[in-house]
N, C-alpha and C positions, 0 to 999 in steps of 0.2 A: 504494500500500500504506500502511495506519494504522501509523506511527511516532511516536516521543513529538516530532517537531516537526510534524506533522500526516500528509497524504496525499502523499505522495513517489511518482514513479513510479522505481521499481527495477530497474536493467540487472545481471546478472548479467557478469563481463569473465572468468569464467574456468569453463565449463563441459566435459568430455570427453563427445565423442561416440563411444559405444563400439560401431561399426556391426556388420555382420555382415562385411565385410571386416578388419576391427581383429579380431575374435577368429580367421576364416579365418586371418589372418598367423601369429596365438600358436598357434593349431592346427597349422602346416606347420614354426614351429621345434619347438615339443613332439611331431611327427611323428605327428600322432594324428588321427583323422577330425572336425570340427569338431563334432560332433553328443556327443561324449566329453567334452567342454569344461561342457557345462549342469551335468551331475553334481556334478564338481569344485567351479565356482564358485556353484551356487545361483543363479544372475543370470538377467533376462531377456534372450535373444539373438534378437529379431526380424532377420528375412532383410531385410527392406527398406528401406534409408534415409526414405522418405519415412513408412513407417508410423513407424519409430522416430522420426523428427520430430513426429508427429504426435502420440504419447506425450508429446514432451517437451512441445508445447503446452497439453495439457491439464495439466501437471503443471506447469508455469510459470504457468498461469489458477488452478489451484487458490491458488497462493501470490500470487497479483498481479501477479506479475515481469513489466516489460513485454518486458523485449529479454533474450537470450542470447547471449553469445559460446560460440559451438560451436569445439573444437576437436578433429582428427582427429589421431588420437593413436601413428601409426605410420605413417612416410613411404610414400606411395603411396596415402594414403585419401584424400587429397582430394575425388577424388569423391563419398563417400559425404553428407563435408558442405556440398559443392556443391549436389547434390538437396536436400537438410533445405533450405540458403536459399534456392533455387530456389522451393521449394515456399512458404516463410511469409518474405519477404524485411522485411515488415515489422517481423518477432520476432526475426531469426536474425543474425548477421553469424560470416561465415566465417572460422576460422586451421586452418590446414594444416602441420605438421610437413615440414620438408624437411631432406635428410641434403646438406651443400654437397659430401661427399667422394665421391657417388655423382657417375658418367659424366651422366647426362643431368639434375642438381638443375637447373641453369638454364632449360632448357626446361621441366619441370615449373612452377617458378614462374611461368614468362611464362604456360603455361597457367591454371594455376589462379588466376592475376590477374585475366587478361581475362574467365576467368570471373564474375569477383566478391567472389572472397575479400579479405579483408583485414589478415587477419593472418601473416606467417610465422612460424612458432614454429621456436627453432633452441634446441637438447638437444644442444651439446656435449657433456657430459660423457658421453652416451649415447651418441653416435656416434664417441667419440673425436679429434678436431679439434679444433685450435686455431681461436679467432676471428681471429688472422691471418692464415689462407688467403686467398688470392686468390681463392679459390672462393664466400665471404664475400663480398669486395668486389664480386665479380657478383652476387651476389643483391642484396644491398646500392643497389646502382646502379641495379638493377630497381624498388626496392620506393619510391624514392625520387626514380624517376620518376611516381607514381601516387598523387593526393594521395586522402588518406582511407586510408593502410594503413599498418599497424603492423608492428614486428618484436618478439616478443615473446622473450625471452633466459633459458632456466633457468639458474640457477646456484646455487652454494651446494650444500649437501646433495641427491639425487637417489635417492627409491624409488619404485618402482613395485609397487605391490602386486600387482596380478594375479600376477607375475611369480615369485613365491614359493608362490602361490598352486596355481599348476599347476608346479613343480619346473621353472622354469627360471632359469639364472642370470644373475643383473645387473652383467656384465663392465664397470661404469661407472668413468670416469677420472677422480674429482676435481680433477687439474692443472687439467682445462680449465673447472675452474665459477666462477671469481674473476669476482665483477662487476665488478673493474678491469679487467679485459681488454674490456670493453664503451667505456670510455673513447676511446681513440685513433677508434673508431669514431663516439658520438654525438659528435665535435667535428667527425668528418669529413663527417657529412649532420645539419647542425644541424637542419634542419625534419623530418627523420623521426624519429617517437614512436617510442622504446625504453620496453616493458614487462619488470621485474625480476619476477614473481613472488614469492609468497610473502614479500615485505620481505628476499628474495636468499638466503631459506633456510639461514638460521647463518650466514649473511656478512653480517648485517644492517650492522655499521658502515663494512665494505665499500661496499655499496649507498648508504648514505649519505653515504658521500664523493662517491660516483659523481655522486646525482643533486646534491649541492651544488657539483659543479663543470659538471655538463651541464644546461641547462635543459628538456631536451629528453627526459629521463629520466623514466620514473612508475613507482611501483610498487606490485603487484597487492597486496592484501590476503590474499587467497584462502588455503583450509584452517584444517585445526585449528592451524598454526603451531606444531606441535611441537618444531619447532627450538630455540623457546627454552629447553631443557631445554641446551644448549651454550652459554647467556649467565651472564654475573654473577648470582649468588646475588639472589633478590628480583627479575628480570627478570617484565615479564607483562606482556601483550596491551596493557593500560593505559598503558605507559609505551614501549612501541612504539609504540602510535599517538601516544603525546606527542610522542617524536623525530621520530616520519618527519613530525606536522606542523611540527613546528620546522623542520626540514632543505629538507623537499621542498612542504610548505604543502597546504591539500585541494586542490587544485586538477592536483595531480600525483598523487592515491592514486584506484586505482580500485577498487570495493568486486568481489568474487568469493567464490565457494563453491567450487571444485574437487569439484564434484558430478562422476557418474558414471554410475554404473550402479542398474537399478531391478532389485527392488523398492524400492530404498528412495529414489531421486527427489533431487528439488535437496534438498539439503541443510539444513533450514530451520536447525536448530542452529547451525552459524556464522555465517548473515544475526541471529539472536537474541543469539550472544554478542558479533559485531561494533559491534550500535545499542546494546547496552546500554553498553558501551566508551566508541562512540562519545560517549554521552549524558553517561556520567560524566566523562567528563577536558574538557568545557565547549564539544563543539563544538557553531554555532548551527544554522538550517536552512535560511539560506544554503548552506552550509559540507558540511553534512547529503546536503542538494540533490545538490551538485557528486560527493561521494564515492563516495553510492549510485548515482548511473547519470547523472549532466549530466555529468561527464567523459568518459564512454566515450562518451557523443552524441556531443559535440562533438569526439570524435576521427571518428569512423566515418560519423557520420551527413549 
Protein backbone atom coordinates (compact mmCIF):
# COMPACT_ATOMS: atom_id res chain seq x y z
CA UNK A 1 0.00 0.00 0.00
CA UNK A 2 1.35 3.82 -1.01
CA UNK A 3 2.21 5.43 2.20
CA UNK A 4 4.23 8.72 2.64
CA UNK A 5 7.45 6.27 3.34
CA UNK A 6 6.73 4.44 0.07
CA UNK A 7 4.95 0.96 -0.70
CA UNK A 8 4.44 -0.95 2.63
CA UNK A 9 2.61 -4.15 2.75
CA UNK A 10 -0.04 -3.69 5.54
CA UNK A 11 -1.28 -6.48 8.04
CA UNK A 12 -4.31 -5.55 9.72
CA UNK A 13 -3.69 -7.22 13.89
CA UNK A 14 -7.09 -6.50 14.91
CA UNK A 15 -10.01 -7.40 12.73
CA UNK A 16 -13.81 -8.91 14.02
CA UNK A 17 -15.29 -11.44 12.33
CA UNK A 18 -18.82 -11.17 12.64
CA UNK A 19 -20.12 -14.72 11.37
CA UNK A 20 -23.54 -15.90 11.01
CA UNK A 21 -22.83 -17.99 14.35
CA UNK A 22 -21.78 -14.50 16.24
CA UNK A 23 -25.10 -12.92 15.50
CA UNK A 24 -27.06 -16.64 15.95
CA UNK A 25 -25.49 -16.32 19.62
CA UNK A 26 -26.90 -12.33 20.07
CA UNK A 27 -30.02 -13.69 18.51
CA UNK A 28 -30.64 -16.65 21.37
CA UNK A 29 -29.66 -14.02 24.34
CA UNK A 30 -32.18 -11.37 22.72
CA UNK A 31 -34.55 -14.48 22.24
CA UNK A 32 -35.46 -13.58 18.93
CA UNK A 33 -35.27 -15.56 15.52
CA UNK A 34 -31.90 -14.52 13.87
CA UNK A 35 -33.59 -13.29 10.70
CA UNK A 36 -35.03 -10.10 13.34
CA UNK A 37 -31.42 -9.03 13.92
CA UNK A 38 -30.88 -7.55 10.00
CA UNK A 39 -33.74 -4.87 10.71
CA UNK A 40 -32.35 -3.80 13.86
CA UNK A 41 -28.68 -3.41 12.80
CA UNK A 42 -28.61 -2.41 9.10
CA UNK A 43 -25.57 -4.84 8.61
CA UNK A 44 -24.65 -7.40 6.21
CA UNK A 45 -25.20 -11.18 7.87
CA UNK A 46 -24.03 -13.60 5.30
CA UNK A 47 -24.87 -17.48 6.41
CA UNK A 48 -21.53 -18.69 5.58
CA UNK A 49 -18.02 -18.39 6.89
CA UNK A 50 -16.33 -18.92 3.88
CA UNK A 51 -18.53 -16.47 1.62
CA UNK A 52 -18.14 -13.91 4.52
CA UNK A 53 -14.30 -14.56 4.14
CA UNK A 54 -14.45 -14.17 0.90
CA UNK A 55 -16.03 -10.46 1.33
CA UNK A 56 -13.45 -9.77 3.55
CA UNK A 57 -10.97 -10.53 0.73
CA UNK A 58 -12.15 -8.53 -1.62
CA UNK A 59 -12.44 -5.68 0.61
CA UNK A 60 -8.85 -6.06 2.08
CA UNK A 61 -7.71 -6.05 -2.11
CA UNK A 62 -9.74 -3.06 -2.54
CA UNK A 63 -7.56 -1.28 0.29
CA UNK A 64 -4.16 -3.37 -0.32
CA UNK A 65 -4.06 -4.85 3.01
CA UNK A 66 -2.19 -7.85 2.79
CA UNK A 67 -2.91 -10.12 5.88
CA UNK A 68 -5.89 -9.88 8.57
CA UNK A 69 -6.16 -10.88 11.93
CA UNK A 70 -9.62 -12.29 12.18
CA UNK A 71 -11.06 -12.41 15.38
CA UNK A 72 -14.22 -14.48 16.57
CA UNK A 73 -15.86 -12.49 18.78
CA UNK A 74 -18.10 -14.69 21.19
CA UNK A 75 -16.78 -17.86 22.78
CA UNK A 76 -17.69 -20.96 20.64
CA UNK A 77 -17.15 -19.20 17.10
CA UNK A 78 -14.07 -20.60 16.53
CA UNK A 79 -15.09 -22.27 13.90
CA UNK A 80 -16.48 -19.93 11.86
CA UNK A 81 -12.87 -18.20 11.73
CA UNK A 82 -11.22 -21.46 11.28
CA UNK A 83 -13.13 -21.99 7.63
CA UNK A 84 -12.27 -17.96 6.76
CA UNK A 85 -8.39 -19.28 7.37
CA UNK A 86 -8.81 -22.54 6.19
CA UNK A 87 -10.08 -21.18 3.15
CA UNK A 88 -7.26 -17.86 2.30
CA UNK A 89 -4.53 -19.13 4.90
CA UNK A 90 -2.27 -16.81 3.00
CA UNK A 91 -4.44 -13.43 4.06
CA UNK A 92 -6.06 -14.75 7.31
CA UNK A 93 -4.55 -15.68 10.77
CA UNK A 94 -6.87 -16.85 13.39
CA UNK A 95 -7.93 -15.40 17.23
CA UNK A 96 -10.78 -17.01 18.96
CA UNK A 97 -12.37 -15.66 22.05
CA UNK A 98 -12.25 -18.39 24.85
CA UNK A 99 -14.34 -17.98 28.30
CA UNK A 100 -11.37 -19.88 30.88
CA UNK A 101 -14.51 -20.02 33.55
CA UNK A 102 -16.43 -22.34 31.20
CA UNK A 103 -16.29 -26.45 31.89
CA UNK A 104 -14.80 -27.45 28.79
CA UNK A 105 -12.35 -23.72 27.68
CA UNK A 106 -9.22 -26.02 27.63
CA UNK A 107 -10.37 -28.44 25.25
CA UNK A 108 -11.63 -25.82 23.12
CA UNK A 109 -8.36 -24.31 22.93
CA UNK A 110 -6.29 -27.57 22.34
CA UNK A 111 -8.92 -27.69 19.47
CA UNK A 112 -8.89 -24.63 17.97
CA UNK A 113 -4.81 -24.69 18.20
CA UNK A 114 -4.38 -27.77 16.25
CA UNK A 115 -6.53 -26.28 14.00
CA UNK A 116 -4.59 -23.23 13.33
CA UNK A 117 -5.59 -20.42 15.02
CA UNK A 118 -3.31 -18.37 16.65
CA UNK A 119 -4.51 -16.03 18.65
CA UNK A 120 -6.49 -16.44 22.09
CA UNK A 121 -8.38 -13.53 22.86
CA UNK A 122 -9.21 -13.45 26.66
CA UNK A 123 -12.29 -10.58 27.66
CA UNK A 124 -12.06 -10.76 31.21
CA UNK A 125 -13.98 -8.13 32.08
CA UNK A 126 -16.63 -9.68 29.98
CA UNK A 127 -16.78 -12.81 31.27
CA UNK A 128 -16.11 -11.81 34.73
CA UNK A 129 -12.64 -13.65 35.95
CA UNK A 130 -9.95 -12.98 37.26
CA UNK A 131 -6.56 -13.47 35.38
CA UNK A 132 -5.41 -15.40 38.30
CA UNK A 133 -7.44 -18.44 37.66
CA UNK A 134 -5.91 -21.42 37.39
CA UNK A 135 -8.19 -21.88 34.43
CA UNK A 136 -5.63 -19.08 32.93
CA UNK A 137 -2.61 -20.85 33.67
CA UNK A 138 -4.05 -23.85 31.55
CA UNK A 139 -4.78 -22.02 28.72
CA UNK A 140 -1.79 -20.23 29.22
CA UNK A 141 0.48 -23.53 29.39
CA UNK A 142 -1.22 -24.54 26.06
CA UNK A 143 -0.61 -21.45 24.15
CA UNK A 144 2.98 -21.46 25.15
CA UNK A 145 3.50 -24.79 24.16
CA UNK A 146 2.90 -23.74 20.37
CA UNK A 147 5.36 -21.38 18.91
CA UNK A 148 3.69 -18.63 16.57
CA UNK A 149 0.59 -17.93 18.99
CA UNK A 150 -0.45 -15.11 20.71
CA UNK A 151 -2.61 -14.21 23.76
CA UNK A 152 -4.20 -11.25 23.05
CA UNK A 153 -5.60 -9.57 26.63
CA UNK A 154 -8.70 -6.65 26.64
CA UNK A 155 -8.46 -4.42 29.21
CA UNK A 156 -9.15 -1.03 30.26
CA UNK A 157 -12.55 0.27 29.25
CA UNK A 158 -14.89 -2.56 27.58
CA UNK A 159 -18.03 -1.63 24.98
CA UNK A 160 -19.42 -3.53 22.67
CA UNK A 161 -21.69 -1.82 20.44
CA UNK A 162 -23.85 -4.20 18.88
CA UNK A 163 -24.82 -4.84 22.30
CA UNK A 164 -26.98 -1.61 22.83
CA UNK A 165 -27.72 -1.81 19.63
CA UNK A 166 -30.35 -4.79 19.94
CA UNK A 167 -31.32 -3.85 23.86
CA UNK A 168 -29.07 -6.10 25.42
CA UNK A 169 -27.15 -5.59 28.40
CA UNK A 170 -23.27 -5.31 29.19
CA UNK A 171 -23.09 -6.91 32.71
CA UNK A 172 -19.06 -6.14 32.30
CA UNK A 173 -16.78 -6.18 35.50
CA UNK A 174 -14.05 -3.43 35.26
CA UNK A 175 -12.05 -5.05 38.42
CA UNK A 176 -10.94 -7.52 36.20
CA UNK A 177 -9.52 -5.10 33.11
CA UNK A 178 -6.18 -3.61 34.87
CA UNK A 179 -3.37 -4.57 32.52
CA UNK A 180 -1.27 -5.13 35.75
CA UNK A 181 -2.89 -8.15 36.40
CA UNK A 182 -1.20 -9.32 32.95
CA UNK A 183 2.18 -8.82 34.79
CA UNK A 184 2.73 -11.85 37.07
CA UNK A 185 1.73 -13.69 33.94
CA UNK A 186 4.02 -12.37 30.92
CA UNK A 187 7.01 -12.83 33.53
CA UNK A 188 5.68 -16.38 33.94
CA UNK A 189 5.98 -17.46 29.96
CA UNK A 190 8.52 -14.97 28.93
CA UNK A 191 8.53 -16.06 25.06
CA UNK A 192 4.71 -15.83 24.76
CA UNK A 193 3.46 -12.48 22.83
CA UNK A 194 0.90 -10.77 25.05
CA UNK A 195 -1.24 -8.25 22.90
CA UNK A 196 -2.83 -5.01 25.11
CA UNK A 197 -5.34 -3.79 22.60
CA UNK A 198 -6.21 -0.55 22.04
CA UNK A 199 -2.93 1.13 24.16
CA UNK A 200 -5.08 -0.82 27.30
CA UNK A 201 -8.10 1.38 26.64
CA UNK A 202 -7.92 4.21 29.43
CA UNK A 203 -5.25 2.30 31.37
CA UNK A 204 -2.98 3.50 28.94
CA UNK A 205 -0.06 4.22 31.78
CA UNK A 206 -1.02 1.13 33.14
CA UNK A 207 -0.16 -0.62 29.89
CA UNK A 208 2.94 1.13 29.82
CA UNK A 209 4.22 0.10 32.87
CA UNK A 210 3.23 -3.35 31.83
CA UNK A 211 5.06 -3.60 28.74
CA UNK A 212 8.37 -1.45 30.31
CA UNK A 213 8.75 -4.19 32.74
CA UNK A 214 7.74 -7.31 30.36
CA UNK A 215 9.56 -7.54 27.01
CA UNK A 216 7.25 -9.63 25.98
CA UNK A 217 4.26 -7.35 25.86
CA UNK A 218 2.80 -5.35 22.46
CA UNK A 219 0.35 -3.22 22.18
CA UNK A 220 -2.42 -3.10 19.45
CA UNK A 221 -3.04 0.29 18.17
CA UNK A 222 -6.48 -0.55 17.00
CA UNK A 223 -9.94 1.89 16.82
CA UNK A 224 -10.94 5.30 17.00
CA UNK A 225 -9.16 5.22 20.80
CA UNK A 226 -11.65 7.11 22.29
CA UNK A 227 -10.59 6.46 25.45
CA UNK A 228 -8.52 9.28 25.56
CA UNK A 229 -11.30 11.52 26.37
CA UNK A 230 -10.25 9.93 30.31
CA UNK A 231 -6.50 11.24 29.94
CA UNK A 232 -4.89 14.60 30.86
CA UNK A 233 -6.29 17.61 29.25
CA UNK A 234 -4.38 18.01 25.72
CA UNK A 235 -3.95 14.09 25.47
CA UNK A 236 -4.02 12.92 21.51
CA UNK A 237 -3.31 10.05 19.38
CA UNK A 238 0.15 12.12 18.60
CA UNK A 239 1.52 11.94 21.87
CA UNK A 240 0.24 8.40 22.42
CA UNK A 241 2.20 7.16 19.97
CA UNK A 242 5.08 9.33 21.22
CA UNK A 243 4.82 7.38 24.63
CA UNK A 244 4.20 3.95 23.61
CA UNK A 245 7.31 4.50 21.36
CA UNK A 246 9.27 5.68 24.06
CA UNK A 247 8.18 2.95 26.47
CA UNK A 248 7.43 -0.09 24.28
CA UNK A 249 9.71 1.09 20.89
CA UNK A 250 7.94 0.14 17.18
CA UNK A 251 8.83 -2.88 17.33
CA UNK A 252 6.27 -3.98 20.10
CA UNK A 253 3.18 -1.79 18.48
CA UNK A 254 1.01 -3.44 16.03
CA UNK A 255 -0.98 -1.31 13.72
CA UNK A 256 -5.13 -2.53 13.77
CA UNK A 257 -8.53 -1.04 12.79
CA UNK A 258 -11.07 -2.85 14.99
CA UNK A 259 -13.17 -3.09 11.66
CA UNK A 260 -16.25 -5.13 11.72
CA UNK A 261 -19.09 -5.23 10.04
CA UNK A 262 -20.15 -4.30 6.22
CA UNK A 263 -21.45 -2.35 4.71
CA UNK A 264 -19.09 -0.29 5.73
CA UNK A 265 -15.78 -2.78 5.57
CA UNK A 266 -12.14 -2.37 7.06
CA UNK A 267 -12.16 0.69 8.36
CA UNK A 268 -9.96 2.86 6.04
CA UNK A 269 -10.31 6.18 8.50
CA UNK A 270 -8.20 4.85 11.31
CA UNK A 271 -5.32 3.17 8.91
CA UNK A 272 -5.54 7.25 7.53
CA UNK A 273 -5.45 8.97 10.85
CA UNK A 274 -2.88 6.33 12.34
CA UNK A 275 0.10 7.03 9.12
CA UNK A 276 -0.75 10.50 9.25
CA UNK A 277 0.23 10.35 13.22
CA UNK A 278 2.45 8.18 12.56
CA UNK A 279 4.31 10.42 9.99
CA UNK A 280 4.10 13.54 12.03
CA UNK A 281 5.70 12.78 15.56
CA UNK A 282 9.12 11.47 13.18
CA UNK A 283 8.68 7.82 12.62
CA UNK A 284 11.10 6.43 9.73
CA UNK A 285 10.03 3.51 7.24
CA UNK A 286 12.13 1.23 8.87
CA UNK A 287 10.03 1.89 11.83
CA UNK A 288 6.80 2.42 9.52
CA UNK A 289 7.68 -1.04 8.03
CA UNK A 290 7.74 -2.91 11.54
CA UNK A 291 4.28 -1.11 12.91
CA UNK A 292 2.01 -1.40 9.91
CA UNK A 293 2.38 -5.32 9.52
CA UNK A 294 6.58 -6.73 9.83
CA UNK A 295 5.52 -7.07 13.46
CA UNK A 296 2.52 -9.09 13.21
CA UNK A 297 4.75 -11.38 10.59
CA UNK A 298 7.04 -11.87 12.57
CA UNK A 299 4.86 -12.84 15.29
CA UNK A 300 2.49 -15.36 13.21
CA UNK A 301 4.15 -15.98 10.25
Amino acid sequence: MQTPWGDLSVCDAHVHFLSHRFFALLAAQRNCPFEDLQPVLEWDMPLDPVTLASIWIKELDRHNVARASLIASLPTDETSVQAAVQAYPDRFHGYFMVNPAAPDSLAAVQRALAAGLQGICLFPAMQRYSLHDPAVLAILEEAAARPATIVFIHCGVLTVGVRPKLGLPSPFDMRFSNPLDVHNLALRFPRLPFVIPHFGAGMFREALMLCDLCPNVYLDTSSTNSWMKYQEPGCSLASVFQRALAVAGPHRLLFGTDSSFFPRGWHRAVFDQQVAVLHEVGVDAAQAEAILGGNLRRLLC
